[in-house]
VEXZADREN-310302 format. One record per residue (C-alpha): x negated, y, z. Coordinates in nm, 4 decimals. Layout:
VEXZADREN-310302
<atom c1="X" c2="Y" c3="Z"/>
...
end
This chain:
VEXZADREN-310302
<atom c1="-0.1228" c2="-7.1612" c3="11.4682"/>
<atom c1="0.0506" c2="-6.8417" c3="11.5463"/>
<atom c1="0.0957" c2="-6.7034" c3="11.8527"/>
<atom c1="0.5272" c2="-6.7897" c3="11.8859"/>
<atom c1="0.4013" c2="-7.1404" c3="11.7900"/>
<atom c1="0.1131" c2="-7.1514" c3="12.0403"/>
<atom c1="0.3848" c2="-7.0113" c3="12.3260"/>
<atom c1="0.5804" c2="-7.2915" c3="12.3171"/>
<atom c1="0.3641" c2="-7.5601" c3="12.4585"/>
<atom c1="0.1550" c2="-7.3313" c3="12.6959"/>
<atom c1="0.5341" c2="-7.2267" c3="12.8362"/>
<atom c1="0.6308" c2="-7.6182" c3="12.8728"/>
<atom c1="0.2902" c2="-7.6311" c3="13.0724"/>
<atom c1="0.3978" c2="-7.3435" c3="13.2691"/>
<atom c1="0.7497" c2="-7.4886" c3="13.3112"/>
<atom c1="0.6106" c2="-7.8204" c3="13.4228"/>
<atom c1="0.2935" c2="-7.7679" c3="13.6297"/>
<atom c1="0.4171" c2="-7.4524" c3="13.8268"/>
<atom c1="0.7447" c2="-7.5233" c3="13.8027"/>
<atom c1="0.8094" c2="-7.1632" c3="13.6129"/>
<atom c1="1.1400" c2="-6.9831" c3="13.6168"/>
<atom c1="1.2134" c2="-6.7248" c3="13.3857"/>
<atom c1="1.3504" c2="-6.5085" c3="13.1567"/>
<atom c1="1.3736" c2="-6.2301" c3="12.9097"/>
<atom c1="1.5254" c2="-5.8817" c3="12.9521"/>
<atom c1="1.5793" c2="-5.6160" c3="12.7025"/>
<atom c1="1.5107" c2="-5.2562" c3="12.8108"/>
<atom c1="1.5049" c2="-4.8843" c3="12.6510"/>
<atom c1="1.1123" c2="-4.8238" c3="12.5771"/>
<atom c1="1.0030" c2="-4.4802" c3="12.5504"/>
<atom c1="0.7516" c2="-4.4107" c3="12.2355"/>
<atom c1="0.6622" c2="-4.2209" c3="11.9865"/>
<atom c1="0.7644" c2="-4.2570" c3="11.6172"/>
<atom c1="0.4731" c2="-4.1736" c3="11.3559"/>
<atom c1="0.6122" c2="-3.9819" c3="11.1020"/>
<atom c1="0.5577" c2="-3.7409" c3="10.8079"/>
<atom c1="0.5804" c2="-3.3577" c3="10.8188"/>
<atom c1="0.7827" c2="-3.2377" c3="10.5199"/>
<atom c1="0.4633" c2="-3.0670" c3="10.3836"/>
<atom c1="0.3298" c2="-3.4804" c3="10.3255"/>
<atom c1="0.0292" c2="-3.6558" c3="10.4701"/>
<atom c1="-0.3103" c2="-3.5318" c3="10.3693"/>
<atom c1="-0.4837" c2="-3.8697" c3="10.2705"/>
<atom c1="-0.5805" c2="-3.9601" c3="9.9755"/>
<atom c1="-0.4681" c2="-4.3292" c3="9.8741"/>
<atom c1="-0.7885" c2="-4.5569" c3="9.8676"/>
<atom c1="-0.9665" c2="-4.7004" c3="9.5913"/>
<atom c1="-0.8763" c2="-5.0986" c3="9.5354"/>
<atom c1="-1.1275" c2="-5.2923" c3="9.7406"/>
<atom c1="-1.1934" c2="-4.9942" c3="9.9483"/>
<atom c1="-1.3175" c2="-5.2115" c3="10.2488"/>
<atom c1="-1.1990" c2="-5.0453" c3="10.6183"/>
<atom c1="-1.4861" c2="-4.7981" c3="10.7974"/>
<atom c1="-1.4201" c2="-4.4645" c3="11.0653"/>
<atom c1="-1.7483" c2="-4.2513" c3="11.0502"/>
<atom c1="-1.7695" c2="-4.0324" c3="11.3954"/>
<atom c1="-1.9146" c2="-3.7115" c3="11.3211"/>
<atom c1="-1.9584" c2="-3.3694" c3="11.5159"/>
<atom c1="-1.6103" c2="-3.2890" c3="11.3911"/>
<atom c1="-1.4154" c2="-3.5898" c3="11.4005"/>
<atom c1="-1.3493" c2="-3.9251" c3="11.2128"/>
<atom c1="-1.3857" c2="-3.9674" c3="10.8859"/>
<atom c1="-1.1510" c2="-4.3209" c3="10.7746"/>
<atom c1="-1.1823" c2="-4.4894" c3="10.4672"/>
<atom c1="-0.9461" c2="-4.7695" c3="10.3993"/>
<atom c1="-0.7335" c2="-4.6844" c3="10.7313"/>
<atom c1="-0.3829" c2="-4.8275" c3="10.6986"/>
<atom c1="-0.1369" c2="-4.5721" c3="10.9015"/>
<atom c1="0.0273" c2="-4.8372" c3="11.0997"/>
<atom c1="-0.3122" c2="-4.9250" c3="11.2137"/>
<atom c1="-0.3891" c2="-4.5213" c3="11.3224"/>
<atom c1="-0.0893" c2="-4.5305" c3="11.4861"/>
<atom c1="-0.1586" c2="-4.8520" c3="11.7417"/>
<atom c1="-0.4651" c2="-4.6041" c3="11.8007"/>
<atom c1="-0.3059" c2="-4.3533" c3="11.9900"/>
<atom c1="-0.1346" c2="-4.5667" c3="12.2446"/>
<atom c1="-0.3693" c2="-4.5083" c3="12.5128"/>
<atom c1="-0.4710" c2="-4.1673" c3="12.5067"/>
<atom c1="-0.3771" c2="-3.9258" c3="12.8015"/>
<atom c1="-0.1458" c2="-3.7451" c3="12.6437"/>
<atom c1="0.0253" c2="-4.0281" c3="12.4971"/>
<atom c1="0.0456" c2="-4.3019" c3="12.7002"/>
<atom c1="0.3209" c2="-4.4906" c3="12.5113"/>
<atom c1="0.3951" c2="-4.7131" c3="12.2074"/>
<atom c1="0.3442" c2="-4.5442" c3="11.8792"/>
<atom c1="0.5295" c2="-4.6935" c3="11.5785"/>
<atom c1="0.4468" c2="-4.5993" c3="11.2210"/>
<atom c1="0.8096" c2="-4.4348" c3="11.0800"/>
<atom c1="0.5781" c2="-4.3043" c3="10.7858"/>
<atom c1="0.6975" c2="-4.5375" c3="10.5194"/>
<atom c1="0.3747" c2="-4.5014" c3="10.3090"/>
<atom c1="0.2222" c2="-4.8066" c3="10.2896"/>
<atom c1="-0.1948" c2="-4.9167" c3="10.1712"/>
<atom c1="-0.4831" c2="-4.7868" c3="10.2599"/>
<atom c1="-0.6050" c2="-4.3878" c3="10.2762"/>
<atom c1="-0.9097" c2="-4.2315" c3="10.3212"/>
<atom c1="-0.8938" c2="-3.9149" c3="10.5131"/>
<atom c1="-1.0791" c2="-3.7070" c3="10.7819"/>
<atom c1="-0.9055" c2="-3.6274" c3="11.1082"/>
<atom c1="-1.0919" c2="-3.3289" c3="11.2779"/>
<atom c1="-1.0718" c2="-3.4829" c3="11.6297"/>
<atom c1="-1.2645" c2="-3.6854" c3="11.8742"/>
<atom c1="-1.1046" c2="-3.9474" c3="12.0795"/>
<atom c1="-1.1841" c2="-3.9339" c3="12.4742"/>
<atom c1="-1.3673" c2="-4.2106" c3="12.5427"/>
<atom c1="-1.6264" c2="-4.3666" c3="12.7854"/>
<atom c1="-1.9331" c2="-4.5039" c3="12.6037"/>
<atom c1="-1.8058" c2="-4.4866" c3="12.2655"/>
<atom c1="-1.4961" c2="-4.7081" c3="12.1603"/>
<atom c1="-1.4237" c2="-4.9013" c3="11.8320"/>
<atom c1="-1.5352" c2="-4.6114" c3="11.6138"/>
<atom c1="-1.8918" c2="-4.6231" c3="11.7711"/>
<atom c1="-2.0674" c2="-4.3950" c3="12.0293"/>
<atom c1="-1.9876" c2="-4.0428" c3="12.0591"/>
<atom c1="-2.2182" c2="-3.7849" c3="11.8671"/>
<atom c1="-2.3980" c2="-3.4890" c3="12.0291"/>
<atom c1="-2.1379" c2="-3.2512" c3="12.0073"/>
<atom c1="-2.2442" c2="-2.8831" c3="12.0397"/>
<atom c1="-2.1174" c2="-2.6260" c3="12.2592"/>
<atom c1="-1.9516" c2="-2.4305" c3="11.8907"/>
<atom c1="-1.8465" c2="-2.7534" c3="11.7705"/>
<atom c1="-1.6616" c2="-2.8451" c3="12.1163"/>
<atom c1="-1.5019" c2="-2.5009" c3="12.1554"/>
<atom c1="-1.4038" c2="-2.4990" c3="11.7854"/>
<atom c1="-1.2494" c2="-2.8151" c3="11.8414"/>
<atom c1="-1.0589" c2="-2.7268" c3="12.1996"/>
<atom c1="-0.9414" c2="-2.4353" c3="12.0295"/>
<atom c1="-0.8114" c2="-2.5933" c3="11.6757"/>
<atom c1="-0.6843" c2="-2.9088" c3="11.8099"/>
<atom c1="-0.6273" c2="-2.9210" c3="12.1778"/>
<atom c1="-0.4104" c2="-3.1939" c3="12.2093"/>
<atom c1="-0.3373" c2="-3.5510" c3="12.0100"/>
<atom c1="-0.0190" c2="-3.3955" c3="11.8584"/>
<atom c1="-0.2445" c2="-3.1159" c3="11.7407"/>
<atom c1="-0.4735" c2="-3.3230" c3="11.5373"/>
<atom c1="-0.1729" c2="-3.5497" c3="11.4049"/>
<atom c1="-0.0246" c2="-3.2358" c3="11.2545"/>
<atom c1="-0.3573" c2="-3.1548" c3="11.0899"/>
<atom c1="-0.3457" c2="-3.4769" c3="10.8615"/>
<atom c1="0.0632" c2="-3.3865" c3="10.7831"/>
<atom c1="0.1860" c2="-3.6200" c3="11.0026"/>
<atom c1="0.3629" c2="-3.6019" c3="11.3275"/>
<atom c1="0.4420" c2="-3.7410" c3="11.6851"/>
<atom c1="0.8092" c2="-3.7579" c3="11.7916"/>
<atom c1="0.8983" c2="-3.8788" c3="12.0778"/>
<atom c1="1.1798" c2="-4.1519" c3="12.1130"/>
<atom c1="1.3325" c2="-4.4934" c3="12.2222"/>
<atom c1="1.3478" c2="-4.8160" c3="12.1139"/>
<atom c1="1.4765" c2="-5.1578" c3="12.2550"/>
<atom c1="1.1993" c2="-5.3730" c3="12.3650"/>
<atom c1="1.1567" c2="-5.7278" c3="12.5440"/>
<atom c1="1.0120" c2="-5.8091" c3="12.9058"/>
<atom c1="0.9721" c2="-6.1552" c3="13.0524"/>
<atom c1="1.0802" c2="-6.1690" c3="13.4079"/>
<atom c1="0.9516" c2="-6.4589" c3="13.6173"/>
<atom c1="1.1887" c2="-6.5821" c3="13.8663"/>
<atom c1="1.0006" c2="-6.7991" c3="14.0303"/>
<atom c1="0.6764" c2="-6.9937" c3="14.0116"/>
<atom c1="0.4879" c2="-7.2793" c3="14.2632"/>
<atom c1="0.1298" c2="-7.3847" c3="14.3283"/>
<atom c1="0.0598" c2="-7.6433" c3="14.1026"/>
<atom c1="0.1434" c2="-7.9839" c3="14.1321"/>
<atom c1="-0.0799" c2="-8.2668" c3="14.2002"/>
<atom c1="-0.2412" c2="-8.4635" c3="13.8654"/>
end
């Protein structure tokens, strides 16, 4: 069941038991759009059956059957970003590549937990790449900001549920 089909019933739920009012409004999102430089990505299409791994190392990540649209929904949250990203790079499969960055993280984070990163390594890194827009150039692609038209649900009203 997909998620659209699994909304409908849980909404007539909503509808009936709370006695939910709402409804949708379309707004002007700010994001980014993932794009290519005019110099071309630097990844390196991935062999068939490549299955999907990100190696941390001292220096960054290194991906290996790493769809872009799926780096870009990995940028979302960091502090210098803190918007959407869209892929606008039109290349589509997988690519195995190295981005020379490490994400901010607490603990580690889907790539795994964070090396011991030396003091050279760290101010190599601050110094090459000291932003996310930084390291996106690196790989030949790039972050431009923009909008798009997006959909909110707005509840109008909504009860303590009613008795069985």
């Amino acid at each position: 069941m997909t998620d659209a089909e699994l909304a409908i019933p849980v909404l007539a739920l909503l509808r009936d038991r709370f006695g939910l009012v709402s409804h949708e409004e379309t707004f002007q999102q700010n994001v980014y759009f993932l794009e290519q430089r005019k110099s071309g990505a630097k990844m390196t299409p991935s062999a068939p059956g490549t299955e999907y791994s990100a190696k941390r190392t001292a220096d960054g990540v290194l991906f290996k059957g790493e769809t872009i649209a799926h780096f870009a929904l990995s940028f979302t949250h960091q502090p210098d970003i803190q918007a959407p990203v869209v892929d606008n790079t039109g290349p589509v499969g997988k690519f195995d590549f190295f981005f020379p960055w490490l994400q901010v993280s607490q603990g580690g984070d889907a790539v795994g937990p964070a090396p011991e990163v030396t003091p050279e390594v760290a101010k190599r890194l601050e110094a090459a790449y000291s932003s996310t827009f930084d390291a996106v150039r690196s790989v030949g692609l790039e972050l431009r900001p923009g909008k798009r038209a997006a959909t909110a649900v707005v509840i109008d009203q909504v009860h303590r549920p009613s008795e069985n």
